[in-house]
TORSE-37576 format. One record per atom (N, C-alpha, C, O): residue number from 1; residue in three letters; chain; atom name; x, y, z negated. Coordinates in nm, 4 decimals. Atoms other than C-alpha are relative to their C-alpha. Layout:
<rs>
<r NUM, 'Ala', 'A', 'CA', <X, Y, Z>>
...
</rs>
This chain:
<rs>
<r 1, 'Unk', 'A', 'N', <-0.1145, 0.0643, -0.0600>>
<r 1, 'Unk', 'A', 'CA', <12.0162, 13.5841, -10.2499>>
<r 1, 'Unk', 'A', 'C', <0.0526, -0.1138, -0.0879>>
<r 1, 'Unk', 'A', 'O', <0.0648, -0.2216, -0.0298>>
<r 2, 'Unk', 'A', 'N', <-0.0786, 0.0644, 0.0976>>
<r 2, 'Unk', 'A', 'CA', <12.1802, 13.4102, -10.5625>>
<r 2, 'Unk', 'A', 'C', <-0.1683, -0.1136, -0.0080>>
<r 2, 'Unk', 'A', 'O', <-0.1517, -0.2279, 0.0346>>
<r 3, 'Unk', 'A', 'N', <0.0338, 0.1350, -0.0036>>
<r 3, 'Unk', 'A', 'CA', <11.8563, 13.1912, -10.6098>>
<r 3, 'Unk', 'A', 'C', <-0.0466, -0.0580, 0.1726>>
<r 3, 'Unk', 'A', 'O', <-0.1163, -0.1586, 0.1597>>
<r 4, 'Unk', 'A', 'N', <0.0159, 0.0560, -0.1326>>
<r 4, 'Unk', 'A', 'CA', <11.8047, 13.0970, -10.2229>>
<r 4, 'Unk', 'A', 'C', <0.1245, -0.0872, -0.0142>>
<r 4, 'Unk', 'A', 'O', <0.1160, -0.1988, 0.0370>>
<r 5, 'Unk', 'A', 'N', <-0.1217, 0.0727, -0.0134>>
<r 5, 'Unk', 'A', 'CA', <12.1696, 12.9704, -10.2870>>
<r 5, 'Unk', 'A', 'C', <-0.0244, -0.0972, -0.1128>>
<r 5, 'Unk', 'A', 'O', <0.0399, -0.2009, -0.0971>>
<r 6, 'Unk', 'A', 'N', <0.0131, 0.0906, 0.1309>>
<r 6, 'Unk', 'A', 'CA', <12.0751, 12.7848, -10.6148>>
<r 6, 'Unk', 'A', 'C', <-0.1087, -0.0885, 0.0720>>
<r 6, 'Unk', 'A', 'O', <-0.1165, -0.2099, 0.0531>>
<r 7, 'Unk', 'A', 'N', <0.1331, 0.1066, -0.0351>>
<r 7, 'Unk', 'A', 'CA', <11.7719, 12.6418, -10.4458>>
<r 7, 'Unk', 'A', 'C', <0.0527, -0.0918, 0.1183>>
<r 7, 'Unk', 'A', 'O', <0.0015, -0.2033, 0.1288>>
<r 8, 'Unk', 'A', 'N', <-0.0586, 0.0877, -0.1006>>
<r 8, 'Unk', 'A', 'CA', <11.9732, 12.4976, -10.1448>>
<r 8, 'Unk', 'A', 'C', <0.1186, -0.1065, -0.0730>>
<r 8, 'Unk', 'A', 'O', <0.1772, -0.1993, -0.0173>>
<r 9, 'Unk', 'A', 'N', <-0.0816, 0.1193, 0.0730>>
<r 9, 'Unk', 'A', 'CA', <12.1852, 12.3124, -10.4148>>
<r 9, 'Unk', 'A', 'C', <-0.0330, -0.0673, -0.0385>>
<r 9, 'Unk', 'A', 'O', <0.0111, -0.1822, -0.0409>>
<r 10, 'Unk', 'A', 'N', <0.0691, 0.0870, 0.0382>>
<r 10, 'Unk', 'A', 'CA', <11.9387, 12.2240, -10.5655>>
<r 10, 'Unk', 'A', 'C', <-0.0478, -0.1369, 0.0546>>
<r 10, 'Unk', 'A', 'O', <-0.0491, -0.2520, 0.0110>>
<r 11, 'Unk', 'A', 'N', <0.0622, 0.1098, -0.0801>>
<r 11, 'Unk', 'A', 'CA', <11.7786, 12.0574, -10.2828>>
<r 11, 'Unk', 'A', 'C', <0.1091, -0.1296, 0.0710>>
<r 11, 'Unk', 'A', 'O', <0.0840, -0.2500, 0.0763>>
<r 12, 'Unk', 'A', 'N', <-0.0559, 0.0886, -0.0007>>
<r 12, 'Unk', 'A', 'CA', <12.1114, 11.9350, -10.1444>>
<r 12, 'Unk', 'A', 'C', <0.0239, -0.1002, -0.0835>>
<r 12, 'Unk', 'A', 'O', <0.0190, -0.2133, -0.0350>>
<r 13, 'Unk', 'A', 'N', <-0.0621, 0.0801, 0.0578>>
<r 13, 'Unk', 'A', 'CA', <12.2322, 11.7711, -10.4450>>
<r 13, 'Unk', 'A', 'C', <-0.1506, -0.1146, -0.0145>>
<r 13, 'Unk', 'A', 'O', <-0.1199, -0.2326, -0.0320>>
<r 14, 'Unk', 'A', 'N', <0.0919, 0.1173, -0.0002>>
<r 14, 'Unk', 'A', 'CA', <11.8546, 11.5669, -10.4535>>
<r 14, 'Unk', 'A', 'C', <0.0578, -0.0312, 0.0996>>
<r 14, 'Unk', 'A', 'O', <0.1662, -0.0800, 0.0677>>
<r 15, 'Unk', 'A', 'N', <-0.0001, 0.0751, -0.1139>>
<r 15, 'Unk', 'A', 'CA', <11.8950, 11.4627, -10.1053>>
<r 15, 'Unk', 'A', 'C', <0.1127, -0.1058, -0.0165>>
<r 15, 'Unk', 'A', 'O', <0.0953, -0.2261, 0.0027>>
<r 16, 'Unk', 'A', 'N', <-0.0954, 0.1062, -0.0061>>
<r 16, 'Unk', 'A', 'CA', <12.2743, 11.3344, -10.1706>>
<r 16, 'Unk', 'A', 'C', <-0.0608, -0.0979, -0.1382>>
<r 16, 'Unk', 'A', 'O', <-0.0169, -0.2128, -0.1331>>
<r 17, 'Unk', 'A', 'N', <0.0168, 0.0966, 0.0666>>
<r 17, 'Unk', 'A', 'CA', <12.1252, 11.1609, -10.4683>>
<r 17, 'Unk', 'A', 'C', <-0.0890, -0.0914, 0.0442>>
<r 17, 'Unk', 'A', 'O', <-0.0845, -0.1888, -0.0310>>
<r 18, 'Unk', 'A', 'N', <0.0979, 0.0411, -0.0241>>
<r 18, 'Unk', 'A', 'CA', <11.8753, 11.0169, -10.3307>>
<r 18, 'Unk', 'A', 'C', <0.0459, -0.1262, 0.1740>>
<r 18, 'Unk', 'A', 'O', <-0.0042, -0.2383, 0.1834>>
<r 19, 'Unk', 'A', 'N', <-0.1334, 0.0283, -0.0244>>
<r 19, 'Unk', 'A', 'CA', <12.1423, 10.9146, -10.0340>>
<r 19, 'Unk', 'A', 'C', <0.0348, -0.1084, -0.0252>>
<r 19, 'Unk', 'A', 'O', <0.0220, -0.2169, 0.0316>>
<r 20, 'Unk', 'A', 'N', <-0.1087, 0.0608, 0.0632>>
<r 20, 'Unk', 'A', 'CA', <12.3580, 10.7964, -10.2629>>
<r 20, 'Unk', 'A', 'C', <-0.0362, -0.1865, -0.1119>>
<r 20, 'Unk', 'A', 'O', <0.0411, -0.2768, -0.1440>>
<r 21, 'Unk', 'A', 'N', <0.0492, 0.1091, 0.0455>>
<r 21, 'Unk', 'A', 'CA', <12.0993, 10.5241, -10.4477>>
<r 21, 'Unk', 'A', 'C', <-0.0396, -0.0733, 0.0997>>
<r 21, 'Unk', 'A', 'O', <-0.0533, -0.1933, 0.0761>>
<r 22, 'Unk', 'A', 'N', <0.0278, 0.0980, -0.1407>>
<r 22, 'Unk', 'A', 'CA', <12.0089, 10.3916, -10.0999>>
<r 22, 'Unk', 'A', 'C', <0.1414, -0.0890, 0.0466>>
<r 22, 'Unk', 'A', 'O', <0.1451, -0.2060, 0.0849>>
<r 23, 'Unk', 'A', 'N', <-0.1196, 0.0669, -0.0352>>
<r 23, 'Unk', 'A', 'CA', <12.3793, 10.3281, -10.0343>>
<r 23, 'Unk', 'A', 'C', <0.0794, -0.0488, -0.1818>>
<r 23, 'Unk', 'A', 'O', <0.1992, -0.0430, -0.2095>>
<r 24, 'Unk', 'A', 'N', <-0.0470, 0.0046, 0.1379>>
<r 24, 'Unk', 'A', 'CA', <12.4172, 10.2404, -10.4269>>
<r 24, 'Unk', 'A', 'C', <0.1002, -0.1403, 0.0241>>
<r 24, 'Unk', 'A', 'O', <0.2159, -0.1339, -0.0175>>
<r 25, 'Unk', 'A', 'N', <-0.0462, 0.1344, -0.0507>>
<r 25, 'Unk', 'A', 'CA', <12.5288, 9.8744, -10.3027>>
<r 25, 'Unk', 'A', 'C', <0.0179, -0.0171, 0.0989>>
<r 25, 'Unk', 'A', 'O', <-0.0715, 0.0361, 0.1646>>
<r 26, 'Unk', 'A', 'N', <-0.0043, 0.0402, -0.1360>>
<r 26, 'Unk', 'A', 'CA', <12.6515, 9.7480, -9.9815>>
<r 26, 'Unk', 'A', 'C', <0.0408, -0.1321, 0.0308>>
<r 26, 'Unk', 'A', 'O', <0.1517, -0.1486, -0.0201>>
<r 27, 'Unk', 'A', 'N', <0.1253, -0.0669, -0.0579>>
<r 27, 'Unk', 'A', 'CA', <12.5207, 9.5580, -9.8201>>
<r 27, 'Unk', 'A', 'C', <-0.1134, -0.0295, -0.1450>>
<r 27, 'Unk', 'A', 'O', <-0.1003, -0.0934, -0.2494>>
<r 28, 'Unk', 'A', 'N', <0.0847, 0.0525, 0.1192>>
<r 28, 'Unk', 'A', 'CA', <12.1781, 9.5838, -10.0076>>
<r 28, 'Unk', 'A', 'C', <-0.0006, -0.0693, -0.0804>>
<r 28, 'Unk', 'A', 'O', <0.0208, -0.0449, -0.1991>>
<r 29, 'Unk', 'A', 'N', <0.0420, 0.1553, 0.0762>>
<r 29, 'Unk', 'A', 'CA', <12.1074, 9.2455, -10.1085>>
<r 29, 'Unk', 'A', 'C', <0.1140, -0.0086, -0.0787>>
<r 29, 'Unk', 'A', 'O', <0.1083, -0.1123, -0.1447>>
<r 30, 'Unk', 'A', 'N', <-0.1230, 0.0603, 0.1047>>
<r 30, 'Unk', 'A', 'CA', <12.4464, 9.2408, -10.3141>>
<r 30, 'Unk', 'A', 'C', <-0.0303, 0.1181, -0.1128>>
<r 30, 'Unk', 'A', 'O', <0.0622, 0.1508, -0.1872>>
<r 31, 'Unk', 'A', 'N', <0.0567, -0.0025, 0.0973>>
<r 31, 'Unk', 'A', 'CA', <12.2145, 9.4327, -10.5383>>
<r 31, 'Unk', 'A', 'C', <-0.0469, -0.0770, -0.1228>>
<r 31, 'Unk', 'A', 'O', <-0.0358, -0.0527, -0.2429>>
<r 32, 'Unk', 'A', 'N', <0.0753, 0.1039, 0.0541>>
<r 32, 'Unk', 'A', 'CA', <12.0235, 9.1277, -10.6323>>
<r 32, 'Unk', 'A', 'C', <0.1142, -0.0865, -0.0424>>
<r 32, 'Unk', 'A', 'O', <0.1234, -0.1406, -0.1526>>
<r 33, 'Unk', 'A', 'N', <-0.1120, 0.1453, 0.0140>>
<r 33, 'Unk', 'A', 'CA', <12.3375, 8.8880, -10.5890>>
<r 33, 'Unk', 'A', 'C', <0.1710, 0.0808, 0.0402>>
<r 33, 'Unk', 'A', 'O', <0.2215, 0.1168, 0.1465>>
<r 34, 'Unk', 'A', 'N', <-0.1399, -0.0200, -0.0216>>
<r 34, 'Unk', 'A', 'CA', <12.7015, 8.9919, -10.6873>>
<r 34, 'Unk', 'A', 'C', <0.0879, -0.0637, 0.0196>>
<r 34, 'Unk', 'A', 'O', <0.1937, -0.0592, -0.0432>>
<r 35, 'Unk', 'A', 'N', <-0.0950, 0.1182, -0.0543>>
<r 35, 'Unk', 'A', 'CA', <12.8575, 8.7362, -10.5199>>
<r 35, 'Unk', 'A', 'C', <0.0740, 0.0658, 0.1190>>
<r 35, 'Unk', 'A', 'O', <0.1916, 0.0429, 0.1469>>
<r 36, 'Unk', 'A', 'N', <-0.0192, -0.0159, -0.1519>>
<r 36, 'Unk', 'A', 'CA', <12.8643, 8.9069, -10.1785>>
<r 36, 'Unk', 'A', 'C', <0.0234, 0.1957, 0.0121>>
<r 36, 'Unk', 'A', 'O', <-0.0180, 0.2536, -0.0883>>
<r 37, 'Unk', 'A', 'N', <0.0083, -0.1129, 0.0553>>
<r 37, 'Unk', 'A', 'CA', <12.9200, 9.2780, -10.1467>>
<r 37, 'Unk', 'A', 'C', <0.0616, 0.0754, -0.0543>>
<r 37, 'Unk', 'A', 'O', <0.1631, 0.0121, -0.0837>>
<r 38, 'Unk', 'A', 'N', <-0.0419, -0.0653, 0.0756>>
<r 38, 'Unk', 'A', 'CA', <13.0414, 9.5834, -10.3382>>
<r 38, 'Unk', 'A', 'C', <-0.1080, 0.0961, -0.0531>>
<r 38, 'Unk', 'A', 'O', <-0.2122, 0.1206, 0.0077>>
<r 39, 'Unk', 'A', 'N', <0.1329, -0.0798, 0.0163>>
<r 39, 'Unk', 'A', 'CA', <12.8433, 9.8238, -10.5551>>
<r 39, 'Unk', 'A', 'C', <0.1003, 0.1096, -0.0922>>
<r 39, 'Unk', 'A', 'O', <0.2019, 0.0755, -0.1526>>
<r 40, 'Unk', 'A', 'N', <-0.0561, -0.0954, 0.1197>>
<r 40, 'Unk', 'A', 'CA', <12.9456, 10.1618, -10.7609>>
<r 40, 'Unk', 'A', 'C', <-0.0001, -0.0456, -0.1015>>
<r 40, 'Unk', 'A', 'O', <-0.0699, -0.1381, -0.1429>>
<r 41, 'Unk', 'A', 'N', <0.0378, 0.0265, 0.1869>>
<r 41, 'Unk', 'A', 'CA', <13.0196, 10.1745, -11.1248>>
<r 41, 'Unk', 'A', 'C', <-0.1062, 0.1372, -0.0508>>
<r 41, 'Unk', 'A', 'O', <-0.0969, 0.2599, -0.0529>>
<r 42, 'Unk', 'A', 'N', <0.1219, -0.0195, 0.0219>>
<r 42, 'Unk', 'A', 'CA', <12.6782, 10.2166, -11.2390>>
<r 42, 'Unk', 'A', 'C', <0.0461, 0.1518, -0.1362>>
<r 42, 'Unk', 'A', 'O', <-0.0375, 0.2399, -0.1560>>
<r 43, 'Unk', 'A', 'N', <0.0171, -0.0584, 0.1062>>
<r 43, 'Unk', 'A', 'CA', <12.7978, 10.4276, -11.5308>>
<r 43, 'Unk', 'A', 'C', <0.1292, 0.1478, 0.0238>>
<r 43, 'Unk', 'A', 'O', <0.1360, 0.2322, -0.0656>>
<r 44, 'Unk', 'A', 'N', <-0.0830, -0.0859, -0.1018>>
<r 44, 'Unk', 'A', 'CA', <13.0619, 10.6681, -11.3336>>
<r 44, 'Unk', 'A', 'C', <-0.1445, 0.0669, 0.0729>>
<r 44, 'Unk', 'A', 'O', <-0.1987, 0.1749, 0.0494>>
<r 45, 'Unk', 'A', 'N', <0.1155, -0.1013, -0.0765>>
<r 45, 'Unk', 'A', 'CA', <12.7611, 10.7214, -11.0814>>
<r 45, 'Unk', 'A', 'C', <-0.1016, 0.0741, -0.1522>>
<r 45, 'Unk', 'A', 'O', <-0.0739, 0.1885, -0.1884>>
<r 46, 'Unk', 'A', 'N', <0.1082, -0.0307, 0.1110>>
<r 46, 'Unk', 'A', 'CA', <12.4864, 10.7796, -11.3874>>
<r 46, 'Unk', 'A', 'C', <0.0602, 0.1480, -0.0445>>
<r 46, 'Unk', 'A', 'O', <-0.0095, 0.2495, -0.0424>>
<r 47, 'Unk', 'A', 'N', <-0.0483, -0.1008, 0.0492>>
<r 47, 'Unk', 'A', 'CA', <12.7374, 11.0265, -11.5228>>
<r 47, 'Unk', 'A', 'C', <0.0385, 0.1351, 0.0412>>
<r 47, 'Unk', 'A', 'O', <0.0543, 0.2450, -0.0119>>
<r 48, 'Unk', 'A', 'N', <-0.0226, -0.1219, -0.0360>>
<r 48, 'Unk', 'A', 'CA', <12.8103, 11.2101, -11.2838>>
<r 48, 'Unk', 'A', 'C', <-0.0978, 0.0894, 0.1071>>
<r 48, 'Unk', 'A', 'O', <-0.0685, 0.2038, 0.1420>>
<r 49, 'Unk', 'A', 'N', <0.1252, -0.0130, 0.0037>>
<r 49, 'Unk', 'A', 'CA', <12.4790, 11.2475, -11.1395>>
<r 49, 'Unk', 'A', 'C', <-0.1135, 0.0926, -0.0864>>
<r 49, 'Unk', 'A', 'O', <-0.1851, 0.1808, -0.0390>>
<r 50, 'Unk', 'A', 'N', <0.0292, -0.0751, 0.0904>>
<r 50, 'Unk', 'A', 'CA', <12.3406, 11.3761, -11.4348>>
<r 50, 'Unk', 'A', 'C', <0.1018, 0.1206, -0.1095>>
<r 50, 'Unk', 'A', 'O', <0.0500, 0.1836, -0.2016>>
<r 51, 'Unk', 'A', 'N', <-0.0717, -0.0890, 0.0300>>
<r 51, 'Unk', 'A', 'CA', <12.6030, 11.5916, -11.5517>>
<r 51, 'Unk', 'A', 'C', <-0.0095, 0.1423, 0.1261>>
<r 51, 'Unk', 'A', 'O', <-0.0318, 0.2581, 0.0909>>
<r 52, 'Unk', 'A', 'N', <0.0092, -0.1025, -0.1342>>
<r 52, 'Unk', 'A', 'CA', <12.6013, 11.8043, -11.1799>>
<r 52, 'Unk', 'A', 'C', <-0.1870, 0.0083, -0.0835>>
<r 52, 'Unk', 'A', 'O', <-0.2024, 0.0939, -0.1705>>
<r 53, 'Unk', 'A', 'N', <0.1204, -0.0447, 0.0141>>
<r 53, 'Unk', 'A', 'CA', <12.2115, 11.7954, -11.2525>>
<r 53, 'Unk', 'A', 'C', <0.0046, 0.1206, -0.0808>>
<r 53, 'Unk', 'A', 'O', <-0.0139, 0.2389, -0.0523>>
<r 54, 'Unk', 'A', 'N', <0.0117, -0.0609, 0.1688>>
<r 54, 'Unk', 'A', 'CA', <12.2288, 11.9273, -11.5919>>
<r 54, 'Unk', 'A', 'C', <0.0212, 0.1439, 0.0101>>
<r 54, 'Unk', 'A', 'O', <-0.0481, 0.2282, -0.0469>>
<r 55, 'Unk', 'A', 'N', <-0.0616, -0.0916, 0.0102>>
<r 55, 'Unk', 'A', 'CA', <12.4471, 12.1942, -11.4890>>
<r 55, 'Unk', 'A', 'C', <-0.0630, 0.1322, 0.1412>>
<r 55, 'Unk', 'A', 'O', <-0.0411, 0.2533, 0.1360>>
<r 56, 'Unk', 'A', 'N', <0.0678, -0.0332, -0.0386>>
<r 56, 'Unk', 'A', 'CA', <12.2395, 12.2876, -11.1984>>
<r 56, 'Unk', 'A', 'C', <-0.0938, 0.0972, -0.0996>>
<r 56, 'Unk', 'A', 'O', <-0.0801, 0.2141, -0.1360>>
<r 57, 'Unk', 'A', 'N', <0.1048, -0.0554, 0.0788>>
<r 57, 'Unk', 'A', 'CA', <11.9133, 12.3116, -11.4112>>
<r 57, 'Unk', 'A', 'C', <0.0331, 0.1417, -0.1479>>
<r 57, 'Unk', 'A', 'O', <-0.0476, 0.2283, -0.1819>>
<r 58, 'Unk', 'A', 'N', <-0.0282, -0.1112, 0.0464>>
<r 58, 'Unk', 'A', 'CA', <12.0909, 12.5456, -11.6531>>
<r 58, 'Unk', 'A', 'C', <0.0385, 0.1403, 0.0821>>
<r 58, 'Unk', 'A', 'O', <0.0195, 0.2552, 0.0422>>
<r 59, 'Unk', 'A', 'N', <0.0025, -0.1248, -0.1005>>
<r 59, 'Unk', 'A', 'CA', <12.1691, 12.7805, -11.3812>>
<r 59, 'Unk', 'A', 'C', <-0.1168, 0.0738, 0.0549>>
<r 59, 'Unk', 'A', 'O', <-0.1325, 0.1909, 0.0897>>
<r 60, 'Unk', 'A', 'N', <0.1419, -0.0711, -0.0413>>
<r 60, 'Unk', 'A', 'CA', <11.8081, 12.7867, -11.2888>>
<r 60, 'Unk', 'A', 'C', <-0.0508, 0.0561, -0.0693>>
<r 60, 'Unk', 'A', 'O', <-0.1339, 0.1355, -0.0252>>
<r 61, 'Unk', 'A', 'N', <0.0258, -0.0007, 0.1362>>
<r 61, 'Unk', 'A', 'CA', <11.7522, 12.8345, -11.6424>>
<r 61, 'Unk', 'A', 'C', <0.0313, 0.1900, -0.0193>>
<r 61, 'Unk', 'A', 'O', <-0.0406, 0.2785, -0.0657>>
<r 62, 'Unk', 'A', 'N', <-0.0935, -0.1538, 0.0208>>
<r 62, 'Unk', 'A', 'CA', <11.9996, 13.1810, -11.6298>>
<r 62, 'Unk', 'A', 'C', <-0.0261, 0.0667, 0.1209>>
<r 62, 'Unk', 'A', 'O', <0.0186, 0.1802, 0.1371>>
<r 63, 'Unk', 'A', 'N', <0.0226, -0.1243, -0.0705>>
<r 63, 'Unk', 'A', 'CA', <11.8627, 13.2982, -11.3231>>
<r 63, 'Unk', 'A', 'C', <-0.0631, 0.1084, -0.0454>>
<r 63, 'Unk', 'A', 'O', <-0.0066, 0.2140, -0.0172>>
<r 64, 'Unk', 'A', 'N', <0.1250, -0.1540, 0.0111>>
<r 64, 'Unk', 'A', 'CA', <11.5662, 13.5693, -11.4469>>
<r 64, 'Unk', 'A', 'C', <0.0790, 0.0573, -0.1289>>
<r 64, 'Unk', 'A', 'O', <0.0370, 0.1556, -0.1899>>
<r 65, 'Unk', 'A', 'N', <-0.0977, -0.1036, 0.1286>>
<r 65, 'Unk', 'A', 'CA', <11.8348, 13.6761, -11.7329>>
<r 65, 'Unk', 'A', 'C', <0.0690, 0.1304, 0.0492>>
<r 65, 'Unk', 'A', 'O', <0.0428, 0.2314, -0.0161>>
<r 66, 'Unk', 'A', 'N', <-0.0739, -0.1286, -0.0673>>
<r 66, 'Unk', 'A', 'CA', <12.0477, 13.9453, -11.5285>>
<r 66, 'Unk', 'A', 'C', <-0.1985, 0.0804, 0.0314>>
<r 66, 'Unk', 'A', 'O', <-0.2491, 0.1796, -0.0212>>
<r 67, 'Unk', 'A', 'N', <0.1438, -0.1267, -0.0043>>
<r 67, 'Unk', 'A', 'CA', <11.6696, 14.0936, -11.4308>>
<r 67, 'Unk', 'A', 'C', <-0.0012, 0.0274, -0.0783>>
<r 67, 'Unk', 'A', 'O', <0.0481, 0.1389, -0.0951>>
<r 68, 'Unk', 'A', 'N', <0.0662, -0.0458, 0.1048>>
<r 68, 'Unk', 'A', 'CA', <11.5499, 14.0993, -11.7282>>
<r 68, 'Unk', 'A', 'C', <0.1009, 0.0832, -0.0822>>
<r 68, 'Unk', 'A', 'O', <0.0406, 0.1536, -0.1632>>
<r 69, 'Unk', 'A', 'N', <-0.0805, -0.0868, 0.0388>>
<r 69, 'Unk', 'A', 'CA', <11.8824, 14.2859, -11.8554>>
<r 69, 'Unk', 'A', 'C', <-0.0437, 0.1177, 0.0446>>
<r 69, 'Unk', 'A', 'O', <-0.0709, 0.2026, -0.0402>>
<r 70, 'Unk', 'A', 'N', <0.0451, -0.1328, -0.0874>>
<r 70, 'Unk', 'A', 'CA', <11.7819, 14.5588, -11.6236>>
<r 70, 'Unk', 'A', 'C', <-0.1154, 0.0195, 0.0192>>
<r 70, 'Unk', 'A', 'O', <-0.1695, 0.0607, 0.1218>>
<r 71, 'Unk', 'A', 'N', <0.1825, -0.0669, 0.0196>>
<r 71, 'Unk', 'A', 'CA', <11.4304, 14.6108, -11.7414>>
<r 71, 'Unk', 'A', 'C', <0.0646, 0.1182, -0.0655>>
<r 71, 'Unk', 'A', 'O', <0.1724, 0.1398, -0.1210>>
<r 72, 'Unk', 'A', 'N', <-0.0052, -0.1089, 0.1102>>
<r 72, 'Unk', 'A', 'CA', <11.3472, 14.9342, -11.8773>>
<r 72, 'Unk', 'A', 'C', <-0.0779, -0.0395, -0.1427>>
<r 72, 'Unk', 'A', 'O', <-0.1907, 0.0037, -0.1664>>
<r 73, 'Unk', 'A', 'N', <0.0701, 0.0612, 0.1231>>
<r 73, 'Unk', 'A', 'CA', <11.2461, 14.7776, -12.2028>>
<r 73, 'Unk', 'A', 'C', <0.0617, 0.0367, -0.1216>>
<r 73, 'Unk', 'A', 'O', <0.1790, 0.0597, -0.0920>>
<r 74, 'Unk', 'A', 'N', <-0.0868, -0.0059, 0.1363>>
<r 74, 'Unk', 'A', 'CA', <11.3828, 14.8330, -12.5482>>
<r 74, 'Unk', 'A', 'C', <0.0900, -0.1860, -0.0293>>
<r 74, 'Unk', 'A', 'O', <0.0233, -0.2886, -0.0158>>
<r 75, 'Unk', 'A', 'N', <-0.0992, 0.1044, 0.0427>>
<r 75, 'Unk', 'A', 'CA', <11.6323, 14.5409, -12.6357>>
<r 75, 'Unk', 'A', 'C', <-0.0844, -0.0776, -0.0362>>
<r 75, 'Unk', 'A', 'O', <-0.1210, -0.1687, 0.0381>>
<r 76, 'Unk', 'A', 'N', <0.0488, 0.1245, 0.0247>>
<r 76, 'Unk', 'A', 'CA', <11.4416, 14.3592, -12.8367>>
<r 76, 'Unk', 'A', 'C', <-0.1356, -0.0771, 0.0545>>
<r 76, 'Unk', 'A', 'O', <-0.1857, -0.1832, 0.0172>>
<r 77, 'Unk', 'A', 'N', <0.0967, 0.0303, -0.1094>>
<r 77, 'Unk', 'A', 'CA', <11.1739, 14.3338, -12.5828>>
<r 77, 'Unk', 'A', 'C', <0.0640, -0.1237, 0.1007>>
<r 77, 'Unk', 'A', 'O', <0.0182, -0.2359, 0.1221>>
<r 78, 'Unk', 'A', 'N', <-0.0360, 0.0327, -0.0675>>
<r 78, 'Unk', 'A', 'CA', <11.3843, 14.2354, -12.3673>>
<r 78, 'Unk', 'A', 'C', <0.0864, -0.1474, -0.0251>>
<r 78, 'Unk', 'A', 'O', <0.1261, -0.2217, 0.0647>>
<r 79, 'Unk', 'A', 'N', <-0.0266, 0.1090, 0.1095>>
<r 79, 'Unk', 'A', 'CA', <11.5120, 13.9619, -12.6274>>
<r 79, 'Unk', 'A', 'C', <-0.0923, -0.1181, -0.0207>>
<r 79, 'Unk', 'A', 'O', <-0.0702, -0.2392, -0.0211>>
<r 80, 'Unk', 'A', 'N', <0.0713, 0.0626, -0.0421>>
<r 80, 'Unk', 'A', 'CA', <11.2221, 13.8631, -12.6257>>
<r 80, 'Unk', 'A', 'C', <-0.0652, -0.0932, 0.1509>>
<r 80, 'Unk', 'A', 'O', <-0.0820, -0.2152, 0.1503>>
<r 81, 'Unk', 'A', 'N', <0.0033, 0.0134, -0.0981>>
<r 81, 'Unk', 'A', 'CA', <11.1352, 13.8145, -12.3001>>
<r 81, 'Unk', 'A', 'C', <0.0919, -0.0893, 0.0484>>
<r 81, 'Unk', 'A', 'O', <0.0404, -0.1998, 0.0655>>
<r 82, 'Unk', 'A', 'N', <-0.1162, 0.0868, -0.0062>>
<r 82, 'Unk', 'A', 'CA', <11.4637, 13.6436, -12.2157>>
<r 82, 'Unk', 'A', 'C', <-0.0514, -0.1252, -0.1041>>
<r 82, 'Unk', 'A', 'O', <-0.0632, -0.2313, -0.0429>>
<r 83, 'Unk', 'A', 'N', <-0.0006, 0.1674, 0.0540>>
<r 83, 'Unk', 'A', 'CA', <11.3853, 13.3438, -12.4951>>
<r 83, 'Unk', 'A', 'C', <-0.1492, -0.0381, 0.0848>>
<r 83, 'Unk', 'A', 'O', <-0.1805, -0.1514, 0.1212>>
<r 84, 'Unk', 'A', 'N', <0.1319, 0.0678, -0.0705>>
<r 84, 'Unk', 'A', 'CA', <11.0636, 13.3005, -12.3295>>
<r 84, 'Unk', 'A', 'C', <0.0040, -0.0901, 0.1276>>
<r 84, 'Unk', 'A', 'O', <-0.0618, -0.1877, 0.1636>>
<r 85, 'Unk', 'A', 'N', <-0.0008, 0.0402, -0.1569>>
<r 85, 'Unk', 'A', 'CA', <11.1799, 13.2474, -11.9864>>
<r 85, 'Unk', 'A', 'C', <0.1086, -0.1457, -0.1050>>
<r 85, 'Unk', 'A', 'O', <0.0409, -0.2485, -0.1099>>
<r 86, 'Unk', 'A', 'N', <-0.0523, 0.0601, -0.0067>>
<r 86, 'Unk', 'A', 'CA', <11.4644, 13.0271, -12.1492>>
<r 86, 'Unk', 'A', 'C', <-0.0737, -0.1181, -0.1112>>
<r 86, 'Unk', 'A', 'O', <-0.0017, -0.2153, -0.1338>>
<r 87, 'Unk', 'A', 'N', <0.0873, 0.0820, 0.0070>>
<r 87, 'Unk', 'A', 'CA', <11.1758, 12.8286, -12.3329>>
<r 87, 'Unk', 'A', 'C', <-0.0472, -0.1125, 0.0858>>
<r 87, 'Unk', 'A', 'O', <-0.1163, -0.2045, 0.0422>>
<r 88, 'Unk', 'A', 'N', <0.0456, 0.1036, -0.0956>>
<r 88, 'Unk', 'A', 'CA', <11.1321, 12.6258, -11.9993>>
<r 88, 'Unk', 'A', 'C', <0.1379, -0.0769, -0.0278>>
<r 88, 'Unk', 'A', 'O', <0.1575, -0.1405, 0.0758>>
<r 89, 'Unk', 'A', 'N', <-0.1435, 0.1031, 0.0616>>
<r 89, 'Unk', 'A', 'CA', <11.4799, 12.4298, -12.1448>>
<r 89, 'Unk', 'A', 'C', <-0.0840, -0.1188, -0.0515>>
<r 89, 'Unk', 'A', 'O', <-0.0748, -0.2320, -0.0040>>
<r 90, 'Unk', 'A', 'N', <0.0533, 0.0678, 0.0575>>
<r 90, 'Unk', 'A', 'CA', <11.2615, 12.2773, -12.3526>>
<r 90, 'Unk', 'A', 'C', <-0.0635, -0.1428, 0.0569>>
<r 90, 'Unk', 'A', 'O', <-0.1255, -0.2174, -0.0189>>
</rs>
């Protein structure tokens, strides 16, 4: 349940980004030429773009941790196990 819901955020938040760089400028062409036009602040969007990401991908990061609490394993198995999965950070 909890990652079906992480994975539909996931996917929403690509789509609105993806969206959101199509409508980055309006119209288009006042990409090329800021004469005409309006466009986001490039560094507002960037930020907050990658900050929601970030915070995503650590969630995906902490999903297989609650399982792996509830192995029958000895602790430091399970210590193990846990840095491994959270090795995909890297």
């Amino acid at each position: 349940m909890v990652s079906g819901i992480v994975g539909f955020l996931a996917m929403a938040w690509g789509i609105a980004g993806f969206v959101a760089v199509l409508l980055y400028c309006i119209p288009m062409q006042s990409f090329w030429n800021f004469t005409q036009g309006r466009c986001f602040n490039f560094s507002t969007f960037f930020l907050t773009m990658e900050t929601i990401g970030l915070v995503i991908d650590v969630i995906i990061l902490a999903l297989p941790l609650r399982a792996i609490a509830n192995l029958q394993l000895p602790r430091d198995k399970r210590i193990v196990l846990g840095g491994i999965f959270l090795l995909g950070g890297l």
